[in-house]
C-alpha positions as CSV (number, residue, x, y, z in Angstrom):
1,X,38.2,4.3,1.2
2,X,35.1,1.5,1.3
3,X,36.5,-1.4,3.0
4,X,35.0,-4.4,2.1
5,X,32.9,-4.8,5.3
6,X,31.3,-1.6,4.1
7,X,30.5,-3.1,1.0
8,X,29.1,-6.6,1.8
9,X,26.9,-4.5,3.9
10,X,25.4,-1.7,1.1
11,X,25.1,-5.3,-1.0
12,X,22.7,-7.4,2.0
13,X,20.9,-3.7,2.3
14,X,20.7,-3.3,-1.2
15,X,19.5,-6.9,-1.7
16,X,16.7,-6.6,1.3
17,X,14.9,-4.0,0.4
18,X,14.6,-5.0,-3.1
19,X,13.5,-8.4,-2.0
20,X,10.7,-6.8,0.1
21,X,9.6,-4.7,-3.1
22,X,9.9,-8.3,-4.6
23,X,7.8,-9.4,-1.8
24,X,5.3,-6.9,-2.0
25,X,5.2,-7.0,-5.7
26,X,4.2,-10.3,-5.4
27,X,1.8,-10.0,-2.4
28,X,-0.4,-7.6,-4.9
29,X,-0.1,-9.5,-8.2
30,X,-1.7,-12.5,-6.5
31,X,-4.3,-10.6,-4.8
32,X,-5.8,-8.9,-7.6
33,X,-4.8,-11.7,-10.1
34,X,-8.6,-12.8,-10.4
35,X,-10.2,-9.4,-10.4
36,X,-7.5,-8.0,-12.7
37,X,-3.8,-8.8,-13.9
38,X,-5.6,-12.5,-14.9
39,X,-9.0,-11.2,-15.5
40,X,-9.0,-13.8,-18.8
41,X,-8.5,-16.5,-16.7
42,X,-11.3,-16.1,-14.3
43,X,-14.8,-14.7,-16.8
44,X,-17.1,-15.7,-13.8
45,X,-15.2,-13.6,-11.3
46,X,-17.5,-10.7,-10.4
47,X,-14.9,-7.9,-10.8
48,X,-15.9,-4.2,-11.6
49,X,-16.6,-3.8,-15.1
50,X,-15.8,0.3,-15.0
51,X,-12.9,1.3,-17.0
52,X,-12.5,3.5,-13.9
53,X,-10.8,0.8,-12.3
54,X,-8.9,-0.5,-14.8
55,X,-7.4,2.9,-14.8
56,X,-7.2,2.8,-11.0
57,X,-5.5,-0.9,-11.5
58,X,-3.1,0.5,-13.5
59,X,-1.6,3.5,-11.3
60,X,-1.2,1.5,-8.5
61,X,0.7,-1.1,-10.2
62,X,2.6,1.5,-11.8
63,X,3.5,3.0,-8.5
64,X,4.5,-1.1,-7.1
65,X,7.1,-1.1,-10.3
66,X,8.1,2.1,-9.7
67,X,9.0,0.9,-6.0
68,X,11.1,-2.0,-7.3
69,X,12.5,-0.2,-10.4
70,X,14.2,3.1,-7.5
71,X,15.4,-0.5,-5.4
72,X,17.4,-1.7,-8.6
73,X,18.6,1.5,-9.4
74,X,19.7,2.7,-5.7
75,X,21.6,-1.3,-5.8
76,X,23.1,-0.4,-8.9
77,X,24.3,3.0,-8.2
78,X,22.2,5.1,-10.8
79,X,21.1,7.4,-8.3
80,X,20.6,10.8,-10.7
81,X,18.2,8.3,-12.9
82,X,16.8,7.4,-9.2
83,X,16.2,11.2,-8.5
84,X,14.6,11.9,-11.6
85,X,11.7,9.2,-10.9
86,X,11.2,10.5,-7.4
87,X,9.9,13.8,-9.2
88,X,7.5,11.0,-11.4
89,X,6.4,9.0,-8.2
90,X,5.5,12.4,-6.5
91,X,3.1,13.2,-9.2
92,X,1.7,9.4,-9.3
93,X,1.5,9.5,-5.5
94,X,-1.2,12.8,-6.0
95,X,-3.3,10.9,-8.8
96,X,-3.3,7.6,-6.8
97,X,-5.1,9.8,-3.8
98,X,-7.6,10.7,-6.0
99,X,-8.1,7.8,-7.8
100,X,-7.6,5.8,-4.5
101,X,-10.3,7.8,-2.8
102,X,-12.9,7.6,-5.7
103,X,-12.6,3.9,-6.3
104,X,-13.4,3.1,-2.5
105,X,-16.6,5.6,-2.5
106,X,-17.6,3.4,-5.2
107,X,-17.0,0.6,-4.5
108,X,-18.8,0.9,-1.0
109,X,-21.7,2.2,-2.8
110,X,-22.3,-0.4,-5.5
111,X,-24.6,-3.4,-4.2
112,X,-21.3,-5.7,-4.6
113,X,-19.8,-3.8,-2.3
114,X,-15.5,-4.6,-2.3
115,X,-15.5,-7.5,-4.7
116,X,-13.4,-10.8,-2.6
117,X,-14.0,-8.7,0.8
118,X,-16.9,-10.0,2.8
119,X,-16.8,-6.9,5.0
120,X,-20.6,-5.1,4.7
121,X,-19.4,-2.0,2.4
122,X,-19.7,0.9,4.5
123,X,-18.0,-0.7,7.3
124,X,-15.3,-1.2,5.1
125,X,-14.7,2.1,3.6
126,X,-12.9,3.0,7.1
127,X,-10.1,0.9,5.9
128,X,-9.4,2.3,2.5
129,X,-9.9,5.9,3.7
130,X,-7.6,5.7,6.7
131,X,-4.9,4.7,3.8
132,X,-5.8,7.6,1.9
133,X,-5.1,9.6,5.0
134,X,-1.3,8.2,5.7
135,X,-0.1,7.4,2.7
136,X,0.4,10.5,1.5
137,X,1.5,11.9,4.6
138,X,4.1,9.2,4.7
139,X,5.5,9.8,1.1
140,X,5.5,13.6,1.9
141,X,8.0,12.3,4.7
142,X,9.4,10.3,2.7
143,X,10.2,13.0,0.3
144,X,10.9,15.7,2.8
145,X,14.0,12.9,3.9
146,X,15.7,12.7,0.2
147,X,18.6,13.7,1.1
148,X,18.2,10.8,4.0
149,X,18.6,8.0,2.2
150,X,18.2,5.2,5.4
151,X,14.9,7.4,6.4
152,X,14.0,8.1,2.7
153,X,13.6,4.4,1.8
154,X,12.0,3.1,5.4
155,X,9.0,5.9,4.7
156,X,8.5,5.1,1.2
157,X,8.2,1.4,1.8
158,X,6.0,2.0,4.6
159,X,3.9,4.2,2.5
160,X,3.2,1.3,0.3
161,X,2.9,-1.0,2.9
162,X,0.1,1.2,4.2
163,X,-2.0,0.4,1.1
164,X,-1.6,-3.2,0.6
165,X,-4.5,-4.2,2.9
166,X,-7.1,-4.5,-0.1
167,X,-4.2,-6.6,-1.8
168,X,-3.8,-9.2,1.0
169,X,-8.0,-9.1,1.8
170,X,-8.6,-10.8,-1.9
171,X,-5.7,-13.6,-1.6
172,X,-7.1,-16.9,-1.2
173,X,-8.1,-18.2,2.1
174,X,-7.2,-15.1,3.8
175,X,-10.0,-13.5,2.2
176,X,-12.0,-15.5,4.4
177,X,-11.0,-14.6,7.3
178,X,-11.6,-10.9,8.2
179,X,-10.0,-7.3,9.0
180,X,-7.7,-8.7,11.8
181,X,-6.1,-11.3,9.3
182,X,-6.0,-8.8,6.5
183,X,-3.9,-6.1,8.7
184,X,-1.8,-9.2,9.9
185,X,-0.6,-9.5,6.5
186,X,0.3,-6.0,6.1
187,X,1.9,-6.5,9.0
188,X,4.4,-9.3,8.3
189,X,6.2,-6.1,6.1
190,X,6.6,-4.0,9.1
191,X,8.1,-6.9,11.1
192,X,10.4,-7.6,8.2
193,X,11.5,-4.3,8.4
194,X,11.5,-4.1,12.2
195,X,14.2,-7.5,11.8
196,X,16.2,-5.8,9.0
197,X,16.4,-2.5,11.9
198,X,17.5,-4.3,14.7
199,X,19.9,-7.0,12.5
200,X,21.5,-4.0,11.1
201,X,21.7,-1.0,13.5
202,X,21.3,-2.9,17.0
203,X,17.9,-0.9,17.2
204,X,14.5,0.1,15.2
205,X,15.5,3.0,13.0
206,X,13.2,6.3,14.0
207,X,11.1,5.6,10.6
208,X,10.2,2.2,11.1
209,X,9.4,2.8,15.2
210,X,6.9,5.8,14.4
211,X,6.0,4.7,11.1
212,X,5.1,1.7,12.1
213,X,3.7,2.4,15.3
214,X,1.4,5.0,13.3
215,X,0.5,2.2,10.7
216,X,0.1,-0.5,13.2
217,X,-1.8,1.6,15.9
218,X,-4.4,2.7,13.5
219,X,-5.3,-0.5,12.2
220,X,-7.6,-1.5,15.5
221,X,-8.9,2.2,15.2
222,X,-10.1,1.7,11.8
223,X,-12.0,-1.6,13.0
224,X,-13.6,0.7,16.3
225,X,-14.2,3.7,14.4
226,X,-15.8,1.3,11.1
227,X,-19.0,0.6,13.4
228,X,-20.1,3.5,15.2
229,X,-22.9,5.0,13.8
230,X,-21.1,8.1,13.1
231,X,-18.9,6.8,10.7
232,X,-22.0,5.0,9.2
233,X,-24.0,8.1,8.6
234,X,-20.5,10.0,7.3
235,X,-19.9,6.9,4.8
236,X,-23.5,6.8,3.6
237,X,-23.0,10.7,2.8
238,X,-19.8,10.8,1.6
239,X,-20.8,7.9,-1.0
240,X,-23.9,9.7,-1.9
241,X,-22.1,12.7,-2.9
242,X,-21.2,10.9,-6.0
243,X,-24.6,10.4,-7.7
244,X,-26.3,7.4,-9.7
245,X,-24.2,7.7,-12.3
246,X,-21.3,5.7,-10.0
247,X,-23.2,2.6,-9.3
């Protein structure tokens, strides 16, 4: 029998973790509201013109809606239509590897460099490629836990966490102010989530502790490994593996 403790408490869980999709929802429409979902707004913005990207901007958000949309349905107790998604998030979570991957090559390749990121190119591809690295692994977690549901819904969240640095690096004013500031931002979710653990169950729940740890540990790598001249000479290969035809 649900007593109705039980229940105001599945109501604040339910309600957090669709705020923070809210949240991060948000955190991505206004970073890439110039370069993309307002694109008519802003002519003299110097955003890719590739329909590459467009496709790319489109996946991703997909896979931000398709965050909030599995929040709403866990809250509302449609969990078979939940289920069914998961098998369509799995297959999104492949393309936006792929697509994820290709975009950065070019985009550290082209003379612009990451459009809103003043970050010299190549130095900058170590952040997009370390997030091409985890955030799979952290939905295959994530997926591996489905029958989980507290683990389930920390790793997929921290999944998409993982890949909201290029979102936060192009909002206003923060863009200005460098790689630290950027993963600070990202960071504010983990925290959020750290609270939520420790509000909750007294203690950080094993997914946030080694997700976050993982996500939060390989931030200052990513800066270290960025400017050593091996990475250098690995990014200027990797990007030239693409040919002309991607600048």
């Amino acid at each position: 029998m649900t007593t109705p403790t039980a229940s105001a408490e599945r109501l604040s869980e339910r309600r957090f973790f669709t705020g923070l999709a809210l949240a991060i929802l948000a955190v991505v429409f206004v970073g890439f509201s110039r370069g993309f979902y307002l694109r008519a707004f802003f002519p003299d913005h110097p955003a890719p013109p590739e329909p590459f990207f467009a496709v790319h901007g489109i996946v991703y958000t997909a896979w931000i809606v398709l965050l909030l949309t599995q929040a709403r349905l866990v809250a509302r107790g449609r969990l078979e239509m939940h289920r069914r998604l998961g098998i369509f998030g799995a297959v999104l979570a492949v393309a936006m590897v792929v697509l994820g991957t290709i975009g950065a090559l070019i985009a550290a390749r082209r003379p612009g460099g990451f459009v809103e990121v003043p970050v010299p190119p190549l130095q900058f591809l170590a952040v997009p490629i370390f997030e091409m690295v985890l955030f799979p692994a952290f939905v295959a977690i994530g997926l591996a836990n489905r029958r989980d549901p507290q683990a389930h819904k920390r790793w997929m969240v921290l999944a998409t966490v993982g890949i909201l640095t290029a979102a936060v690096a192009r909002i206003p004013i923060i863009d200005r102010l460098g790689p630290p500031a950027y993963f600070a931002g990202v960071d504010l979710f983990i925290l959020a989530l750290a609270v939520w653990d420790f509000r909750t169950l007294g203690r950080l729940h094993p997914a946030t502790l080694w997700g976050g740890l993982v996500l939060i540990a390989s931030q200052p790598l990513r800066l270290v490994v960025s400017g050593t001249e091996g990475w250098l000479t690995f990014a200027r290969w990797v990007t030239g593996l693409l040919g002309p035809q991607a600048l």
